[in-house]
Each structure stands twice: as C-alpha cells, then as structure tokens.
N, C-alpha and C positions, 0 to 999 in steps of 0.2 A: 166903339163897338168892338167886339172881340173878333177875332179872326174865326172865320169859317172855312169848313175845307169846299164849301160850295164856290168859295171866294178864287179857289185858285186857278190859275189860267190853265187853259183847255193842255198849249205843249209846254208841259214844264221838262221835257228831257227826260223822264224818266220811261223806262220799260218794263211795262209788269212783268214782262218774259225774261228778263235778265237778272240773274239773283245775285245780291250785292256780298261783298264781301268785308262780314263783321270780326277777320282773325285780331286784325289789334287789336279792337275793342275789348273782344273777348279775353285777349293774352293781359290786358291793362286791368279787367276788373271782375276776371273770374276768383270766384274764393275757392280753394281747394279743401277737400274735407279733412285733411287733418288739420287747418288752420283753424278749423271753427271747432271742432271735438277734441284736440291731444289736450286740455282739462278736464275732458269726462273718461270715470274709469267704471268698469261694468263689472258688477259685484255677484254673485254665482253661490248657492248653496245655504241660501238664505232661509231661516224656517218659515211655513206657508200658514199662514193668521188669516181670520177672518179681519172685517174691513175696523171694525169697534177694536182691535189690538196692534193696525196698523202702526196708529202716530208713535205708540212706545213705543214698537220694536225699530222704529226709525230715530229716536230719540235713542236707544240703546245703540244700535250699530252708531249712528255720530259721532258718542264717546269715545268710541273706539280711533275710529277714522281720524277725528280732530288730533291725534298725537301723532299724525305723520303732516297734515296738513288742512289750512283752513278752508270750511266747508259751514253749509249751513241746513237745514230743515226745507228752507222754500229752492233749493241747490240738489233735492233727494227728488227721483221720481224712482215711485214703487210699484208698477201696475199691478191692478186686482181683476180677476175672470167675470164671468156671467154670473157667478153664485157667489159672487163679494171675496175671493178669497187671493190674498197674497199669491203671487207664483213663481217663489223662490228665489226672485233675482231683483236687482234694482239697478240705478242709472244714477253716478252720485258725479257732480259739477265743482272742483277744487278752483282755488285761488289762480292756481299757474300754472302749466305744464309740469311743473318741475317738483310741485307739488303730488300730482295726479303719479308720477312714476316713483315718487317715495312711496305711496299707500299702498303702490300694485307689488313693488321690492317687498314692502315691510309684512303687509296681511296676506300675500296670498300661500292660501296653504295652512294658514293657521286656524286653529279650531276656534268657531263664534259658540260654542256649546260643548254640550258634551258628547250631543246626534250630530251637530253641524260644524262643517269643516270650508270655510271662506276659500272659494276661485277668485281672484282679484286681476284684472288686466285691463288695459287702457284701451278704447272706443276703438283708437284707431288701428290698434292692434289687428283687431279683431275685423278691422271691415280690409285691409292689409292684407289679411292671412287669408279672407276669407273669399276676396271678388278674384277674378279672373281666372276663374275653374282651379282654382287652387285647392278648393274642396268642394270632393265630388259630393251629389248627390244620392249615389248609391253606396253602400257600406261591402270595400272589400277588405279580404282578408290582410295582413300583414304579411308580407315576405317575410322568413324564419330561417336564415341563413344556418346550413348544415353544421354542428357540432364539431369542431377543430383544437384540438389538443392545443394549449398556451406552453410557453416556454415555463420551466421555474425558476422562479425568481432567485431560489438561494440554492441554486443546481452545487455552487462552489464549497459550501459546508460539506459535501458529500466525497470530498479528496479523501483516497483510502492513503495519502500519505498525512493529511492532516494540513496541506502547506496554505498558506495565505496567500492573498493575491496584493497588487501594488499598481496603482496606477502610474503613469510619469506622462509629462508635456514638454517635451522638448523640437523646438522650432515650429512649425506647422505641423507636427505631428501630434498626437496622441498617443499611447500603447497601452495597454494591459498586459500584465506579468503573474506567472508566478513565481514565488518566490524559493530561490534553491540556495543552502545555507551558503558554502563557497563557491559553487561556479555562476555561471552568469543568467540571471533567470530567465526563465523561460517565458517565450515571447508567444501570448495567443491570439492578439488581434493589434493591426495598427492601423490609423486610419489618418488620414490627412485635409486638414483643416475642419477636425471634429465639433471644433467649440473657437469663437471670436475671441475670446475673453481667460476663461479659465475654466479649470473641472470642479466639481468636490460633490463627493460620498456622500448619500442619505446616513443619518444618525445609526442604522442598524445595517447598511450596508447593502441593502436591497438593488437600491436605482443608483448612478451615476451622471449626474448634472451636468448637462452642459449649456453654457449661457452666449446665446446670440440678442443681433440687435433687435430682431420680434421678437423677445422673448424666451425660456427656459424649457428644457427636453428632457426627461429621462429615459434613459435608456438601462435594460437589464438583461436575466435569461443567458444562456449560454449562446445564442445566437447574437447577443447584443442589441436587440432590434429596439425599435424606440416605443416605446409602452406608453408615453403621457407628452404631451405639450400643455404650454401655457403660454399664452399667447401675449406679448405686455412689451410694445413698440418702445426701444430704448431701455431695455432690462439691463444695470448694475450688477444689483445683487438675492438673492435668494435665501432665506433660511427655512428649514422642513423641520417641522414640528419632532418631537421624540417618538414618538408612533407611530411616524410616516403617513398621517392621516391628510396632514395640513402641508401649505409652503404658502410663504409670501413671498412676495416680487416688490420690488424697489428698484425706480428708474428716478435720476435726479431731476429729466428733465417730466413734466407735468403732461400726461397722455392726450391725445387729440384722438376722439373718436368719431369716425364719419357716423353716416345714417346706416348704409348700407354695412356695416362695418360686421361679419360673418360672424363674429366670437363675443365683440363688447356692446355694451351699452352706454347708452349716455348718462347711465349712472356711475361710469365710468372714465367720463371727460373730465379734464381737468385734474385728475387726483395725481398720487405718486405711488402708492400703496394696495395690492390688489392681495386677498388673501384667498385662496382657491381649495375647495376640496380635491385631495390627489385622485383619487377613485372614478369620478364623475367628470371632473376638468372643468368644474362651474368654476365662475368666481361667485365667495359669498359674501363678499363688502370690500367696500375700495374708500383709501384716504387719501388725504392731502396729508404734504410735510409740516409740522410745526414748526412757526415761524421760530429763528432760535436767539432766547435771549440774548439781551444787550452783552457784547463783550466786556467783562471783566476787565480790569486792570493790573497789573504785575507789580505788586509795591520794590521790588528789585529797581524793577527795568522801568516803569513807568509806563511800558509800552501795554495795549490792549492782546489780553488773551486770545486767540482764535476760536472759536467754537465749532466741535467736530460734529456733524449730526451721529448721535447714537445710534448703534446697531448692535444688536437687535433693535429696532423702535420695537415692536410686538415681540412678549416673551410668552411663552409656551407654559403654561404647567405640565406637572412632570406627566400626569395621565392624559393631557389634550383636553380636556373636558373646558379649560378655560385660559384663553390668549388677555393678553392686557398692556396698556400703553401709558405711557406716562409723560402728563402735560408738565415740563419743568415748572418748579414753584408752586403749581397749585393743585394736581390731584393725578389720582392715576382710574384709567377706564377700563373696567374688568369686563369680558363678553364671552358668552354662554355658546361653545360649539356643538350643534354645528349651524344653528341657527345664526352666531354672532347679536343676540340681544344682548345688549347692554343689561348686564345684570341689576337686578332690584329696577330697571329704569333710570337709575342715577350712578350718576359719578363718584370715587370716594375723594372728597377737599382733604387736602392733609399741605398746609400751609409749608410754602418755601419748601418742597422734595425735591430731594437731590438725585437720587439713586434707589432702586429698588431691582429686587431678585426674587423669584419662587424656590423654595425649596426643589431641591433637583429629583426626590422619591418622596414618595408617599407617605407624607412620614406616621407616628403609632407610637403617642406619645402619652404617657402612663393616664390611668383613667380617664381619658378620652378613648370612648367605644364608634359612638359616630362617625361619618365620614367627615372630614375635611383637609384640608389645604394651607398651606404658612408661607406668607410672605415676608418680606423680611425689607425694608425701607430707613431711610434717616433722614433729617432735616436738618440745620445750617442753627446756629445762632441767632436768632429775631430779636433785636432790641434786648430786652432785658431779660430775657426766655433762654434759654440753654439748647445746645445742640440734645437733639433727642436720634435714638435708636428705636425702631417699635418692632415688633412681632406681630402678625395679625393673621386671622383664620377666616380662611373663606371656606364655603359661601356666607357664613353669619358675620363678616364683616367685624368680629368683636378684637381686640388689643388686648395678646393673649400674653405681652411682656412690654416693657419700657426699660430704658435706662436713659437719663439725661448726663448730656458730657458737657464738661468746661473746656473753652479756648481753644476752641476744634479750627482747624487749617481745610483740612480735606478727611474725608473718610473712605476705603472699602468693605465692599461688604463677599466674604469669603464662607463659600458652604461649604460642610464636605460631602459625600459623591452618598449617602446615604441617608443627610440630611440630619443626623446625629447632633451635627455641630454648627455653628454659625461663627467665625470668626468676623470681628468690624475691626480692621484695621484704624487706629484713631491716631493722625498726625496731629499735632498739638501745639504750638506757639507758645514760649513764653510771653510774659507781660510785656518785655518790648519790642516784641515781635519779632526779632533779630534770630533768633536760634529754632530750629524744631526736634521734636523727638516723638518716640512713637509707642503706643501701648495698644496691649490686644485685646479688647472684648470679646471673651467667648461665651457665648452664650450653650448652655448643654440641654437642648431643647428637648430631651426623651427622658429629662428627671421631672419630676413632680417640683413644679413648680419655677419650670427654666431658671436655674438659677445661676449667675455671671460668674466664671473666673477671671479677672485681671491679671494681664502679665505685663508690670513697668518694669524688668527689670532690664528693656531694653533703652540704653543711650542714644544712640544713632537715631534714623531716621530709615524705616523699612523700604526699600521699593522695587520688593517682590515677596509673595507668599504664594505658599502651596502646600493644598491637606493630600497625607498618602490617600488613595482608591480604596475606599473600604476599609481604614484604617481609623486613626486616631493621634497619628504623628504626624510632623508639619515642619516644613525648613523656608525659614527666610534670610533672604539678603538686606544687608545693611549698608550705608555708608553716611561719612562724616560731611559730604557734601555731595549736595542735591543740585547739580549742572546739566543743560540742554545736553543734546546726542553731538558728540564730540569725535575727532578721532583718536583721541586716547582716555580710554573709559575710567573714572575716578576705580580710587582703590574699596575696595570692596569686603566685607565680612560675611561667612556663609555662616547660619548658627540650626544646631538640628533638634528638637525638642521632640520630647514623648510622654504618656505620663508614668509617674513613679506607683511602684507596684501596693497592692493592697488589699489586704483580706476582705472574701468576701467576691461578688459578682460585678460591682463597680468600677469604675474608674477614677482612677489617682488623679492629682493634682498635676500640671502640666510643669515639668522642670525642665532645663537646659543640658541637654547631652555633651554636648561641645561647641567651640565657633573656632572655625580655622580665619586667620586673619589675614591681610597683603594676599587676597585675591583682585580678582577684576570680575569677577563673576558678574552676570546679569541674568542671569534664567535656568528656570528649576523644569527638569520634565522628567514625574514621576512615570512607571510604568502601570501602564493601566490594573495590575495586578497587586499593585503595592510593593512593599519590599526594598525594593531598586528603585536609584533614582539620580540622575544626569542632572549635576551640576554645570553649569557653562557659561560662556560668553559667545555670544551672538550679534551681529549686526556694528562688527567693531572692525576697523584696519591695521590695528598693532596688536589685536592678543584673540585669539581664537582658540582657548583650553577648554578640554570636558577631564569633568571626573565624574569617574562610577562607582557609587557608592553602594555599601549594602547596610541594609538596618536590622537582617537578624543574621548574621556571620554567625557561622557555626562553632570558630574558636573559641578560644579563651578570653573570657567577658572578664575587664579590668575591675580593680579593688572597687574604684569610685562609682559603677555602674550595675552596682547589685541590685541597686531596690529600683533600678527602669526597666522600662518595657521595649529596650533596646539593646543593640548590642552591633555598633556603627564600626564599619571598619571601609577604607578606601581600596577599593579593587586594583583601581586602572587609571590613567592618564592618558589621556591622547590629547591632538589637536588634529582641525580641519581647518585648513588656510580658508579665507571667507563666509564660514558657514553662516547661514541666514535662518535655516528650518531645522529642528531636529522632531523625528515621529519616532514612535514608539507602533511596533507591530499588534495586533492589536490581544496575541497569547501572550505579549509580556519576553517574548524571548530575544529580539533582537531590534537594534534601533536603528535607524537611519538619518545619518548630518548630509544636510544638502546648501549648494552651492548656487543660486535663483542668479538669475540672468535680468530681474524683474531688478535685484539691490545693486549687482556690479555686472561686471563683464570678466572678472581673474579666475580663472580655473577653474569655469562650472562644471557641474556634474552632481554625486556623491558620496558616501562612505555609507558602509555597511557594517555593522560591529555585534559582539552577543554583548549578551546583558552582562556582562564581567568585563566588557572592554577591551576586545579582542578583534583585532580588524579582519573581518573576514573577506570582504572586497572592496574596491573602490574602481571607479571607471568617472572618468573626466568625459563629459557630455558638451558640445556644441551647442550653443540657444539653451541650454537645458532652464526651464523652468519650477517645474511642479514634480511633486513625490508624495504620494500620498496614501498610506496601505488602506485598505477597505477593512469597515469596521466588519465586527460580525453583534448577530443579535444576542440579547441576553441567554443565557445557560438554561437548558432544559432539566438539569440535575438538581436534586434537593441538595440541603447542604448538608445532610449523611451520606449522601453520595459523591459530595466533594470530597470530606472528609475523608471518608474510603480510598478513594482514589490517592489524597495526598499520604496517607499512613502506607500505601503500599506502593507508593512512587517509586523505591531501589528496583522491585519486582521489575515494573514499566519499562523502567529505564534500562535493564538490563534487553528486553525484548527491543524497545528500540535502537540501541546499540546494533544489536544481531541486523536489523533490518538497514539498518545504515551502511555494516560491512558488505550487505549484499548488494547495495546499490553500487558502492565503491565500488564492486566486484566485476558489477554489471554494464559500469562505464570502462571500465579497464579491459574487460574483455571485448566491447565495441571499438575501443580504439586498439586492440592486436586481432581483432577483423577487419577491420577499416586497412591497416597495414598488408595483414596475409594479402586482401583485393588489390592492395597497390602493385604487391607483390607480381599478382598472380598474371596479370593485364601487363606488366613491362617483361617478364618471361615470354609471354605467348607473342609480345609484339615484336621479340629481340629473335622470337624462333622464325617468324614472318621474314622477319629482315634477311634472315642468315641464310632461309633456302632460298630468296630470290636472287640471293648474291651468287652463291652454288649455283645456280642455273644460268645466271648473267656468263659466270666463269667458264661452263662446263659449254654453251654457243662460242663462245671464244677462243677454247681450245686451253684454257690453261687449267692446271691442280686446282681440285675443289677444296681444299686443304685452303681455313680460315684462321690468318692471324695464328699459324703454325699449329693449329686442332684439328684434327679429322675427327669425323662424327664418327667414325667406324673403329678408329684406334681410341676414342672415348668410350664407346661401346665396351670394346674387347675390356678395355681397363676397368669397368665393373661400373655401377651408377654411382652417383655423388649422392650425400647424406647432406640434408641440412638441418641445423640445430638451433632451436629458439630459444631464448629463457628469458624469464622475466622476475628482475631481482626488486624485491620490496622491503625495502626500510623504513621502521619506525624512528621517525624525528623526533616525537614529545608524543605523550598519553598523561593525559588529563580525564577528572570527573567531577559534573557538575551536577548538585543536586537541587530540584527548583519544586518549593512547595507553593 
C-alpha cells in the first residue's frame, strides 16, 4: 500500500511556525535567465503581415539569419494581435550562444527591405538593460551638454614661419619640437612616461599614438589632450588606415574578455586583431592570428626558415573604402568599410599567394571611366605551372594583367607613390640552383593595356629598391653575395635609373644612369618630394656612410646623359657613427640620422643636415630612442598653383632670405639684451656694495676714499663713456634653389 500522509505519526519534529531554510537547495538548482535564453535573440523592425503571409515572411527573414547561424522555422516565434496581424518583431532560438551573438554583430542595423531596417539583440541583453529600474518608465529628456569649442587638430599647419614639428623619445620622456634650422629646436611639451612602448604619427599627421598595455591613445590639438582610446589589453602594435578613419590593434597574446568588461565583447575573446572606427571608438570586427605556415628550409644551411607574422596583416586601400588580409597559400579576404562585410560574401582562392599590395592612389587608367581599385599579388612555382604576377580590379574582382615567371626564388612587389607603376622585383635561380640574379618587372599600369618593361640587364642580386615620390626614377642596391646581418656589410653597388627622353607625352624606356661600385650601401631614403635622395648604410658596426644625391643638378649635363630624364650629380658625404633611422622632414628640406638605443648603446642621439648634406646640428642624447617628424596632409593647391609657385621660387626665396636675416637679427639683439641686463644688475649691485662700504668706513672714522677712487674726484673728472659694438662676419654665403 502506498504511503499516506494520514499514515504519519502525530510528532514527527516538525513546526509549522518555523520556516525552513531552502538557500542550498536553491543555490544548487536555480537556473538563471541568461542560461536558458543567451540563444534567443529578439529581432525588431520587422514588416507587420497579416496571419495567411506570416510562414513566408518567416521563411524569408531565416534565409537571412541561417548565414550567421543555425536556426530553424519551429526555432521562430512571431506573434500576431487580435486582428491576425504580425507586430513587427519576433523571437528567433539559435544553435549556441555563440551563434545568437554573430546574428545580433552581423544584422543589426541592416536593412531587411527597402521600408525596413533590422534592430537585432540578444534576449538577455535586453532583460539585462532592462530590469532593475534601469529603464524608467517615464520618458525624460536627454541632458545636452553646453557647446564647448574643441581644440584643432591641424592648429600646427598654421606656423606663420612654416616650420615642422618632430617628435623624439628619449628615456622615459617624450617631447614634441619645433623645428629651428641651426639652433636647438624648440621644445613645446614634454611629458614623462607618455607611452610603455613607442610613439608614431597618424599617416596625415593629425593624432600621435601612443601604445600602452590596455591598449592605444591618440592624442592631438595644441593642448595635446587625448581625443580617442582604444582599449585592447596587451596592445603591440597599431596601424591607421591612410584617411585616419580606421586603425587596427594587434596584441600577440589572444584577448581575454570578462562579462562585465565596459568596452569589449565576447566577440572579442580569444582574438588578436580588433579593427576600430576612429570617430566613434567602436570596434568593427576582431580576428584571430593566422596560424603560420610550416617553416621553410634553407638549401644553404639546411636549417628551418623562421616565419615573421606579417604586418600589416590588414592592408588599407588607398581611399579606406576597402581593408583585406591574406590567408598565405590560399586566398586573400577583401571587407567593405565600414560595415567590414566580406565582399561579394566570399573569399578570392588564388592558389599558393605569397604576397600582395594595393595600389597606394586611386589610380585612372586609360579608358577605364568607372570606379575601381588594383591590386597587385604573385604566386610561387606549383608543379608544373610557372610563378605568376596578377593585377586585379576591385570591386569586379576581374585579372586586369598577368605575367608568368620561370625559376622564381622570391619576389617583391614595389609601387610607385602614385600608382603609375608597379615594379615586381624577380630573384631568379639558375638551373642549379647555386647562383641568383635579379630582373625587374615593371608593369606601366596607366597605358592601355599595362604593358611589362623588363629590365635584365642587371647581374647581381637586388636587395633594396626604391621609386622617387611622384616620379618615375628608381635606385637600387646590388650585391655579389647575399649573407645574414653581419658585422661587416658585404660590398655593395648603388645603380640609378630613369627613363630615356622621347617625343611626344610618354615615357621612355627605363635605361641605367650610372652604378657607383665598392660601396657598403644598404638603404635608399628618397625625399618625400622627389629629386634628392640618401644613399646609406644603416644598422652596421664598421661603415656608417650617407651620400646625397641629386637627380636634376642644375650644371652641366654630361655628353652620355642627353637623351635621360636625369641629370645625377653627388652633393655631399657624411657619416653618423651608429646610425639606425634616417627621416626625411616631411617639405623635403632636411633629413635627420638617428642613433636608437633600442639597436646599441654607442653615442645615441642624432644628426641634422639640409637636403645638400650640410650638417646643420647634431646633439648626442642619453636613452635616446625615437625621432620622428609629423607628417603633414595632402596639398590643398592645384597643380597650376604648384607650378606657379615653383616658376617663381627666386622671387620666394629672396622674401625668405630677408625673413631669415631678421630673425638672425632678432636673436642677436636678444642675446646683446640679455647682456646689457647682465650688465645692468652687476652695476647696480657693485654700486650697493660700495656705499655700504663708505658708510662701514665713514662709522669708523677712516677716508671714504675706495681702492684709491673718490666718488667726488670721479664726479669732478666728468662721467665715463661706455662703448659697445658688435662686429659680424660673413664666413661662406651660399644659394639653394629647391623646386
């Protein structure tokens, strides 16, 4: 017989008056509501159908839904009113959590029509935001904090002397400068322990970066105040898109985001990669690192290649409209800003890719009127298939050029700054692998029908290039043997090319101007101007040479160099003991060799010179690290207003002469004020001294008569006269003329 509660004895110990206590119980087998709902997300904005058009419109939104995550029909609840009719929202049940926060990332905000625009957020969002008087039930207004004037951002273009500014890091300090041609520049802010890590200039010069262990700050304005964070726990490294729209953040170690966590999401866990609108300070999609191919082998050494993670992973096109990454070996993922949709939905497969680049401008290339975009990519040897070079156009994804190569080693791929040109670098292996040598694929992407120059007529083996800034000439280094980083740098050939002159609007054939031979050279750094251009050795402990070159010297153009578009002459010679960095200011007028504390510890600091190679300062820095001149942004001038400008340059230059001798003038007279006050203060103190001494004397009973002077027989003898001059000599007078 089964148990009866009539069955049970009259005292069983219990008290109705005593309430028992169920907290374990409770704690062991409560379900909390976000454990049963974070896979339901609540869908917002939905068109309002009668009950006969519900199932499609629920069969249409699914389609949708299913490409972030799996979901199904009897998974959809839609409710409908009193009068059968949809009421614009629904309740859709995903596979996993993890699912349910891609759908609400990916659709919310995007239009399901061309009336209807999808709210998309997760259950528990919404009961989260929405319980414990978090949202009231009456509707007040918004606080509308009063109108307050911002700093401007590019306050520093407005120098009525024109000068540049320079960042520097040395020890735990930071400074900003301006820059003053010879004396010591002028110091506007320094601050201490500004940045963990390192600085570096937005692309236009606007913001100045500095990277801590949360993450990345810009700061700008004449005030310097901090305008943006980006919050990204174990932040490396940063790069900002060319329009200052975008930046990524890169930490090597993989983000841990709590619940609670004020800034990120857990779409954000686990990744390495956050790419953030500057404006807003969202982030708009976060990656993981790609895992990096197997190491290579070294047919030399035998030994395994190291594999460097690329950086950039995400490259920028030149208008921001479109970032892209590329999976090695097998494709690259182009995404649509500012959204970050993967364009078309799909990836472009381009089997075994090694490397690829955007054009750096816009480019506007003969009867193409459309808009688009050039990328520029190569691919390795496969079996029996040939290294290939491609060209391709986005967004129509079409192969707007090819070239297949034989017996490829390695390749670069080299733009120039206007997009004009494409150089691929192709190292080359003979048959028995033993020797290499190097030829240049240029591709002249603004002809009809990009059509390839070849240049074999180089021997050696390139390992540096570089196209002038808005130009069309190009200098590389060569050498006979290609060895790890040493301390004493193989011998080296610099060789300087341009093309050869030709009727008509075109450009010539690319021929060889010269190659100076028994250098050590390793690094080329054109002036962002073009023109000039810093040959050198960097990063070496026996030979630290620069020469400055110029490629339209004004003299007398040799017999051999009539029909080029050059006319190469060597300015200058120096050397900087250790130099690691050399920058170029960003008008092209002067460069600066620096001495990083980051490669040695021997005589940091660094050197300051004009574009001719003229040392105009040098200061040896303590810890010194970083040097870095702030970019400025593109030119607001047409290019008849350049032109104007360069055709009356004598004119200019004569006004800034005049304005120069007055500054000269203006320090000179500072320092023979500075003096008169020294003057003037040891008079008045020497005349304090002398009557207290007279009065010491005159209580004491003796002549007031000092060090054999009476002030009274000075008197009678008439005043003294004193006489200043300031004698100025010209040392040397030089003139430079810079178009």
């Amino acid at each position: 017989m089964a148990p009866s509660y009539n069955d049970l004895p009259e005292d069983n110990g219990y008290d109705s008056e005593e309430e028992l206590d169920y907290s374990d119980l409770q704690e062991q087998y409560d379900v909390r509501l976000e454990q049963g709902l974070d896979a339901f997300v609540v869908i917002d904005g939905l068109p309002v159908v009668p009950e006969d058009s519900k199932q499609k419109l629920v069969k249409y939104l699914l389609k949708k839904l299913t490409t972030a995550g799996k979901t199904k029909e009897d998974a959809t609840f839609m409710p409908t009113n009193d009068q059968g009719m949809t009421q614009g929202y629904a309740f859709v049940e995903f596979k996993s959590p993890e699912q349910a926060i891609a759908a609400a990332k990916t659709f919310n905000g995007t239009p399901f029509d061309k009336k209807h625009t999808l709210a998309v957020n997760k259950l528990t969002d919404i009961d989260r935001y929405g319980r414990e008087g978090r949202v009231d039930d009456e509707y007040h207004a918004p606080h509308i904090d009063e109108f307050s004037e911002k700093d401007h951002l590019r306050w520093w273009l407005g120098d009525i002397a024109g000068r540049d500014q320079l960042v520097m890091y040395r020890g735990d300090s930071v400074g900003v400068f301006w820059n003053k041609k010879k004396d010591n520049p002028e110091n506007i802010l320094d601050r201490k322990n500004w940045t963990e890590f390192f600085v570096q200039w937005s692309p236009q010069g606007t913001f100045l970066t500095t990277i801590h262990t949360q993450g990345a700050q810009l700061w700008g304005g004449p005030s310097w105040s901090k305008t943006h964070k980006f919050p990204h726990p174990g932040c490396n490294l940063v790069d900002i898109s060319p329009s200052e729209k975008y930046i990524t953040t890169w930490s090597f170690k993989p983000i841990e985001v709590t619940e609670d966590d004020p800034f990120l999401t857990l779409e954000e866990d686990g990744k390495n990669y956050i790419i953030w609108d500057v404006a807003t300070e969202k982030p708009l999609r976060s990656f993981q690192t790609h895992d990096l191919a197997s190491p290579t082998v070294d047919d030399a050494t035998g030994q395994p290649v190291k594999k460097k993670i690329p950086w950039p992973a995400f490259k920028w096109s030149a208008d921001d409209k479109y970032v892209a990454r590329m999976l090695e070996g097998q494709s690259i993922s182009i995404y649509e800003l500012p959204k970050m949709n993967l364009l078309d939905k799909t990836t472009i497969k381009i089997e075994g890719i090694r490397d690829f680049e955007w054009a750096p401008a816009v480019p506007q290339r003969e009867s193409v009127k459309g808009y688009e975009q050039l990328l520029c990519f190569w691919t390795p040897e496969i079996g029996s298939n040939p290294a290939k070079v491609g060209l391709m156009n986005i967004p129509a994804k079409e192969i707007v050029r090819t070239r297949n190569l034989f017996n490829v080693t390695d390749a670069k791929l080299h733009w120039q700054s206007q997009g004009a040109y494409v150089c691929v670098k192709v190292d080359r292996h003979s048959k028995s692998k033993k020797s290499l040598a190097t030829n240049l694929e240029i591709f002249r992407v603004k002809e009809k029908g990009v059509p390839v120059e070849v240049v074999d007529s180089i021997k050696d083996t390139v390992i540096n290039f570089a196209w002038e800034p808005k130009g069309d000439r190009f200098v590389l280094i060569t050498t006979t043997e290609v060895v790890a980083a040493t301390a004493v740098p193989p011998k080296t050939a610099v060789s300087f090319f341009c093309p050869e002159k030709i009727k008509g609007a075109g450009v010539g054939n690319f021929k060889l101007i010269r190659t100076i031979e028994k250098k050590n050279s390793n690094a080329i750094y054109w002036s962002p101007k073009g023109r000039f251009v810093v040959v050198a050795t960097v990063h070496s402990q026996q030979s630290f040479d620069l020469d400055f070159w110029d490629l339209d010297f004004e003299g007398e153009k040799p017999e051999s160099d009539k029909d080029l578009t050059a006319n190469l002459q060597l300015m200058n010679t120096a050397d900087h003991y250790g130099v690691t960095d050399i920058d170029w200011d960003p008008t092209g007028r002067y460069v600066a060799t620096s001495a990083s504390v980051w490669k040695h510890t021997m005589e940091n600091g660094y050197h300051l010179y004009s574009l001719s190679g003229e040392l105009l300062r040098e200061e040896h820095i303590e810890k010194f690290k970083q040097l870095l001149w702030r970019p400025r942004p593109p030119t607001l001038l047409s290019r008849d207003d350049q032109k104007q400008i360069r055709k009356n340059l004598r004119d200019y230059s004569k006004d800034f002469e005049e304005q120069d001798r007055i500054e000269e003038d203006k320090e000179k007279g500072a320092i023979v004020e500075e003096r008169r006050r020294t003057l003037s203060e040891w008079l008045a103190w020497r005349a304090n001294t002398e009557e207290d001494l007279r009065e010491e004397r005159r209580e004491m009973g003796l002549d007031t008569e000092i060090n054999g002077v009476d002030d009274k027989a000075e008197d009678a003898d008439g005043e003294g006269e004193q006489i200043e001059e300031l004698v100025e000599e010209v040392l040397d007078e030089f003139e430079e003329i810079v178009s």
